[in-house]
VMD Tcl script that builds the backbone (N, CA, C; Angstrom):
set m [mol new atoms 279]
animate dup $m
set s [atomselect $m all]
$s set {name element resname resid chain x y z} {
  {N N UNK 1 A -20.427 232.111 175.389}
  {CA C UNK 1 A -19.502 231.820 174.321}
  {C C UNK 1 A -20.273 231.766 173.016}
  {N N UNK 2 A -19.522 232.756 172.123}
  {CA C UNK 2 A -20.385 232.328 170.815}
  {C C UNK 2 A -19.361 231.525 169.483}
  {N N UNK 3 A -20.388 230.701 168.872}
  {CA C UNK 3 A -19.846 229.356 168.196}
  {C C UNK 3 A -20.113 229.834 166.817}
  {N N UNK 4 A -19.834 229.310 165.980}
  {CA C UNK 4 A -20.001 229.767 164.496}
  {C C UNK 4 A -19.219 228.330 163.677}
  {N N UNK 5 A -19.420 228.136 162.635}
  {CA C UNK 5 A -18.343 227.017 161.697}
  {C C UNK 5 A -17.149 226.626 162.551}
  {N N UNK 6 A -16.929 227.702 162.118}
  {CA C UNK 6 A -14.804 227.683 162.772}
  {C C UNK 6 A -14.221 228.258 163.145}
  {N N UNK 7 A -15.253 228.988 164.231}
  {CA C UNK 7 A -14.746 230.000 165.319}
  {C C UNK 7 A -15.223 229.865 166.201}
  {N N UNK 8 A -14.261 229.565 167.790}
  {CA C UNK 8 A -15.137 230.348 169.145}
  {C C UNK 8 A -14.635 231.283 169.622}
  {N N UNK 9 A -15.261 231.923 170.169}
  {CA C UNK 9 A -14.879 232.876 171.010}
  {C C UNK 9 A -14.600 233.183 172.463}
  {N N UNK 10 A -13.320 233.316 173.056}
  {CA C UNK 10 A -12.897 233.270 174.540}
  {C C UNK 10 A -13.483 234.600 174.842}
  {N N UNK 11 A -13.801 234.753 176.563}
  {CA C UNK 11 A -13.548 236.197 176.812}
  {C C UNK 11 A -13.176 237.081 176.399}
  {N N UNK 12 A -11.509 236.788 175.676}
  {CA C UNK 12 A -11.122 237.837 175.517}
  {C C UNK 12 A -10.274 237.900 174.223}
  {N N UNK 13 A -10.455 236.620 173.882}
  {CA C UNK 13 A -9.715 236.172 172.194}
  {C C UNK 13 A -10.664 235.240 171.437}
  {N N UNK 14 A -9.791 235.240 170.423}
  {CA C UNK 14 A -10.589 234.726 169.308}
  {C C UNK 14 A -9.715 233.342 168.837}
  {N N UNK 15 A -10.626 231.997 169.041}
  {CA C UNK 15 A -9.790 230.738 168.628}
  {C C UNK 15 A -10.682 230.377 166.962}
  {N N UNK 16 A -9.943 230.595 165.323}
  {CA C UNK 16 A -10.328 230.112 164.472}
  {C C UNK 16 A -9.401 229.300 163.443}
  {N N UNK 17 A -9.406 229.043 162.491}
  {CA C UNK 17 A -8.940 228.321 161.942}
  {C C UNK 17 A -7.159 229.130 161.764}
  {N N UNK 18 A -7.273 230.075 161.579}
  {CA C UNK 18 A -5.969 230.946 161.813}
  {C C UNK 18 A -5.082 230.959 162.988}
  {N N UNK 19 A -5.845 230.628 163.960}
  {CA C UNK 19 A -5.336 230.382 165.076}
  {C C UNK 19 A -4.567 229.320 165.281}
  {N N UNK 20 A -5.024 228.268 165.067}
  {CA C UNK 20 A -4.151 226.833 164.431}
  {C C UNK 20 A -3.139 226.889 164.063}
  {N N UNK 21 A -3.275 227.765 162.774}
  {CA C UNK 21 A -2.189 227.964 162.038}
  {C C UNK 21 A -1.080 228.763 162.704}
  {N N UNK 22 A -1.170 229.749 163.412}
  {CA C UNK 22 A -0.123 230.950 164.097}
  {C C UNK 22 A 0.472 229.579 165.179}
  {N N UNK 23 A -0.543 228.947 166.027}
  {CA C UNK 23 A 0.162 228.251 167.049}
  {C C UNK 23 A 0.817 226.861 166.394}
  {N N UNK 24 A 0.463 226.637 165.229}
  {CA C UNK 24 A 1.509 225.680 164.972}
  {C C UNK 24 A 2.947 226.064 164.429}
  {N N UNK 25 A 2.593 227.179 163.510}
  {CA C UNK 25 A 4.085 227.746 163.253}
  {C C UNK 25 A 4.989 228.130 164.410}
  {N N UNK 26 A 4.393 228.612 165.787}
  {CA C UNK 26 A 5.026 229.031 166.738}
  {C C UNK 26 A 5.444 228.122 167.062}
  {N N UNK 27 A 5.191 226.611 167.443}
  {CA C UNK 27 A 6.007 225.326 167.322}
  {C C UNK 27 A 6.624 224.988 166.959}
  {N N UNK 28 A 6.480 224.965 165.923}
  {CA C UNK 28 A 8.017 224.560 164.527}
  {C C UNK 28 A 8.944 225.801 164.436}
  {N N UNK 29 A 8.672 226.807 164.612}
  {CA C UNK 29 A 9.389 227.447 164.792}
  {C C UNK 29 A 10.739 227.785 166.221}
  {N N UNK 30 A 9.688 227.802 166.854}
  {CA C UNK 30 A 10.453 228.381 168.617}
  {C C UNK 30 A 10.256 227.495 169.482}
  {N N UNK 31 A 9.613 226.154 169.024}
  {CA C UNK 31 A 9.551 225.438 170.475}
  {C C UNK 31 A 10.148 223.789 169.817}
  {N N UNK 32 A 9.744 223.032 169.129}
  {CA C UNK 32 A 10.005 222.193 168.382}
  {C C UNK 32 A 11.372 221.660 168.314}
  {N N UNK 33 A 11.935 220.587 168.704}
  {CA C UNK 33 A 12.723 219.976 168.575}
  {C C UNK 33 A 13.754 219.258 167.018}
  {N N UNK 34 A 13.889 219.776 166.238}
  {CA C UNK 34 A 13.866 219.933 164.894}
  {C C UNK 34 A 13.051 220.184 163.705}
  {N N UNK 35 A 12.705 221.180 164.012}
  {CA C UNK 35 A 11.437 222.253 163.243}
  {C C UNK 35 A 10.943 221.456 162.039}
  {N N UNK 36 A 10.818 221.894 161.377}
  {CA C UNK 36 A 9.583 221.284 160.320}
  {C C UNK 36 A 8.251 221.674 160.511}
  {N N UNK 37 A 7.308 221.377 159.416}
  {CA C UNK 37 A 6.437 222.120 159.394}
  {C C UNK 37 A 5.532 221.002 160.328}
  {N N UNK 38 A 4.439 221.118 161.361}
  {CA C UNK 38 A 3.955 220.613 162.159}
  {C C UNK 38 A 2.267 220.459 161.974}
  {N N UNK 39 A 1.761 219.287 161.837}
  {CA C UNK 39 A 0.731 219.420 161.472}
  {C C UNK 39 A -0.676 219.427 162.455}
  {N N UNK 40 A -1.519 219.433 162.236}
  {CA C UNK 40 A -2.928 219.681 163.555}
  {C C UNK 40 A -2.578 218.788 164.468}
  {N N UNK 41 A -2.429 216.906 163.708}
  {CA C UNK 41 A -3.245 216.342 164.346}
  {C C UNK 41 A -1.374 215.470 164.756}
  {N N UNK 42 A -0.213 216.034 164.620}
  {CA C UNK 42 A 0.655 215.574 165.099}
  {C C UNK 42 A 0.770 215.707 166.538}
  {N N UNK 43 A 1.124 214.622 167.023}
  {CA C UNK 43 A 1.658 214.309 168.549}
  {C C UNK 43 A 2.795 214.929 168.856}
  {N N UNK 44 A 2.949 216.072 169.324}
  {CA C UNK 44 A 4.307 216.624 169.420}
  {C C UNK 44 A 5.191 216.400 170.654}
  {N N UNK 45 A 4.063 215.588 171.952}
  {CA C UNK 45 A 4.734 215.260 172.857}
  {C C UNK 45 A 4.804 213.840 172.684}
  {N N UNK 46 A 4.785 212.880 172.606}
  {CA C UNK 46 A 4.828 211.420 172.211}
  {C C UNK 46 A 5.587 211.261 171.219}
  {N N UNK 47 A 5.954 211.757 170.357}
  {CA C UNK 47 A 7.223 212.312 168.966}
  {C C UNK 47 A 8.438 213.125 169.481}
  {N N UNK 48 A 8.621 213.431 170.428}
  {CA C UNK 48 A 9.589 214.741 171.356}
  {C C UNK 48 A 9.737 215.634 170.834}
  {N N UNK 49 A 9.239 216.333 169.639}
  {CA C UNK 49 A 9.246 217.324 169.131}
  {C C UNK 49 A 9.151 218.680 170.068}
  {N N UNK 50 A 8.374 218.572 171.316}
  {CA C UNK 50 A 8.151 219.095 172.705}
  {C C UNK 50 A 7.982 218.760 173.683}
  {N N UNK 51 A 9.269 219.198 174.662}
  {CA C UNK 51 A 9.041 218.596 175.910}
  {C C UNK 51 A 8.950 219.186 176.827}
  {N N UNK 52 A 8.918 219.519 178.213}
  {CA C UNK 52 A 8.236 220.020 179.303}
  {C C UNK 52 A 8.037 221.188 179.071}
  {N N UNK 53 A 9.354 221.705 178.985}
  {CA C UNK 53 A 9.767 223.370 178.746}
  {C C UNK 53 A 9.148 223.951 177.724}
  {N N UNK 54 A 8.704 222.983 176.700}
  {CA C UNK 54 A 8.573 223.301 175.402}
  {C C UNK 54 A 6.890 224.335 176.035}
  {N N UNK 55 A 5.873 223.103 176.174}
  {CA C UNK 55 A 4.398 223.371 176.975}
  {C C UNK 55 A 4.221 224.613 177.821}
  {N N UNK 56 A 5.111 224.654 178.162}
  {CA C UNK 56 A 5.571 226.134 179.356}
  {C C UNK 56 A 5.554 227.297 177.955}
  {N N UNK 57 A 6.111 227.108 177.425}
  {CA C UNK 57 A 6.592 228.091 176.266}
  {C C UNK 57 A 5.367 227.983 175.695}
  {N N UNK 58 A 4.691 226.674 174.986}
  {CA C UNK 58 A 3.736 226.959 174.730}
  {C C UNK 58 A 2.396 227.862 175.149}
  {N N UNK 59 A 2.086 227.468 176.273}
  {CA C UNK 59 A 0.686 227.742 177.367}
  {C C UNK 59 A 1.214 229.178 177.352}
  {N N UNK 60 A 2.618 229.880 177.653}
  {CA C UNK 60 A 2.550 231.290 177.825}
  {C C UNK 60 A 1.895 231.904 176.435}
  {N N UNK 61 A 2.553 231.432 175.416}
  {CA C UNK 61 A 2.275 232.359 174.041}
  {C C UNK 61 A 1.243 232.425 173.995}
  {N N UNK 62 A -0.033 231.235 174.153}
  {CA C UNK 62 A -1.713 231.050 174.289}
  {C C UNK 62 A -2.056 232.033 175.214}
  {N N UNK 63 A -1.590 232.041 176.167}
  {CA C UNK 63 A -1.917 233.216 177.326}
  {C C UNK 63 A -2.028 234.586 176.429}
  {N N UNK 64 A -0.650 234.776 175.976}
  {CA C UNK 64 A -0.622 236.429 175.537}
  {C C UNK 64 A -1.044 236.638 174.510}
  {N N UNK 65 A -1.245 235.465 173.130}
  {CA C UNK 65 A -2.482 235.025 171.974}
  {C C UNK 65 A -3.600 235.745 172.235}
  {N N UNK 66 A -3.832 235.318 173.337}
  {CA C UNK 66 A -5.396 235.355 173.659}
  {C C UNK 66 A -5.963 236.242 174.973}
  {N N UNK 67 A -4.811 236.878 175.988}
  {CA C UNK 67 A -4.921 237.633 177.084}
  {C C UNK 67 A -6.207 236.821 178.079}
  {N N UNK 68 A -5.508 235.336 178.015}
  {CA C UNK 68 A -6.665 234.568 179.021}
  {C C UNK 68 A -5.488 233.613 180.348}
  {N N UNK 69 A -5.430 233.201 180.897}
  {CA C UNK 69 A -5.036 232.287 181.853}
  {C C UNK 69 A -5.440 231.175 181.857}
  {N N UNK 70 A -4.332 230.036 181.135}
  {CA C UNK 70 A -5.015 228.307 181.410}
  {C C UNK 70 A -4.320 228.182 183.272}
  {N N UNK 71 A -5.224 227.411 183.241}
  {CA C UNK 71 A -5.522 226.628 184.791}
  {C C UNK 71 A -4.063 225.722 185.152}
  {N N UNK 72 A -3.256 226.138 185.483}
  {CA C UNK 72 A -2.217 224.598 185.367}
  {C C UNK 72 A -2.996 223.137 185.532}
  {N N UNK 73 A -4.005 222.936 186.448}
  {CA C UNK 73 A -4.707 222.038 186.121}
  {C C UNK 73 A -5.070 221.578 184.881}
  {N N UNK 74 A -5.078 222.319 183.978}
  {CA C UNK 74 A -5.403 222.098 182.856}
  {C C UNK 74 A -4.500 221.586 181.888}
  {N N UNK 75 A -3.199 221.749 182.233}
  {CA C UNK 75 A -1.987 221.634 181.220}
  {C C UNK 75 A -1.604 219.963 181.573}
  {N N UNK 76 A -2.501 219.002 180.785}
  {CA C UNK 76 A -2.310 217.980 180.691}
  {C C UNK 76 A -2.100 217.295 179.398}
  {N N UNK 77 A -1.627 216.140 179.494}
  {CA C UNK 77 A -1.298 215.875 177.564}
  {C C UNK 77 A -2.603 215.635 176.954}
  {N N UNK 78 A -3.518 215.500 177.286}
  {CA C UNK 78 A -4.672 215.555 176.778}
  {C C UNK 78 A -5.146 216.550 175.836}
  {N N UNK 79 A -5.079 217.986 176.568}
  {CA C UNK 79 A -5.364 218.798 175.956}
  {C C UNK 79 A -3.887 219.261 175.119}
  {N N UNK 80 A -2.972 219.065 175.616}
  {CA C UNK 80 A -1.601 219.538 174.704}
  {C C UNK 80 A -0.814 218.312 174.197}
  {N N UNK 81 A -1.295 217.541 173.910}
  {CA C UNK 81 A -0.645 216.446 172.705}
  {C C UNK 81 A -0.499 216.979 171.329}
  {N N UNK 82 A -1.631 217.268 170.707}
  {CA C UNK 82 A -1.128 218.352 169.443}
  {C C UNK 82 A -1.865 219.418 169.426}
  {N N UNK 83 A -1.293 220.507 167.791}
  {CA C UNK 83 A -2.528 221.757 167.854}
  {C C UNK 83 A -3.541 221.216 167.801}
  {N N UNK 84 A -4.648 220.575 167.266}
  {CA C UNK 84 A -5.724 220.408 167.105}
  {C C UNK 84 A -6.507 219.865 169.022}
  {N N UNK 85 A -5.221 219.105 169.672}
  {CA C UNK 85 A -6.003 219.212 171.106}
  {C C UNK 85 A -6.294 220.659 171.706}
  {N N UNK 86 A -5.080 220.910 171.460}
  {CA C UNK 86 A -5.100 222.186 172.087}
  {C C UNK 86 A -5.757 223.502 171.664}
  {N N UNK 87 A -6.380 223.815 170.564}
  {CA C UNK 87 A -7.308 224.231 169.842}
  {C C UNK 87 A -9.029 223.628 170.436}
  {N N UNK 88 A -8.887 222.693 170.465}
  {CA C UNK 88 A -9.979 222.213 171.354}
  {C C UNK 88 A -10.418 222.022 172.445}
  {N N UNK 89 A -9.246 221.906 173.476}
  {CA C UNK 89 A -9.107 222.205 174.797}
  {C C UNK 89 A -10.083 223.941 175.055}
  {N N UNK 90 A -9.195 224.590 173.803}
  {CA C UNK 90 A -9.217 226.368 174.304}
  {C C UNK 90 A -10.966 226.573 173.947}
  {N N UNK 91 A -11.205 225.684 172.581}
  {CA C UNK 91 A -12.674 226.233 172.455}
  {C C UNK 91 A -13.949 225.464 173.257}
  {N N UNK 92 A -13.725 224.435 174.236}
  {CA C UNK 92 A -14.496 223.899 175.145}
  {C C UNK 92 A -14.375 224.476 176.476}
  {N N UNK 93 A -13.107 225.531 176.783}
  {CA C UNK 93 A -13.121 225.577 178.027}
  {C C UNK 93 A -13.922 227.130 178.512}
}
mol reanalyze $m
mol bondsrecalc $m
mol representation Tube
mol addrep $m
């Protein structure tokens, strides 16, 4: 994996600061429970802004984002409480 400021790099995608940005709009947009603009470090599951279905919807778009496969093991609120977990989840794993 190579690291830089504010980029890592997956196999087969690229997680940077833009990336954030696309997957949070995809929230407020298509998954989000009364849209608004959604910020890094918001809780979107503890706020209901997203709920089960929502994560499902989410984890696919990351999939085809990035042409990688999360682990369902992996799809815990930990890593998907907000973008910024989940941004961090993707560049540690």
């Amino acid at each position: 994996m190579t690291t830089s400021d504010n980029k890592a790099q997956t196999p087969t995608g690229e997680i940077d600061h833009d990336f954030g940005r696309r997957l949070a709009a995809f929230i407020s947009a298509d998954v989000a429970d009364g849209g608004g603009e959604i910020e890094g470090g918001t809780d979107v599951l503890m706020t209901g802004l997203v709920d089960s279905l929502g994560v499902v919807m989410i984890v696919d778009w990351i999939e085809r984002e990035l042409d990688i496969a999360i682990d369902p093991g992996d799809v815990v609120l930990e890593h998907f409480r907000s973008v910024d977990a989940m941004v961090g989840y993707l560049r540690a794993r």
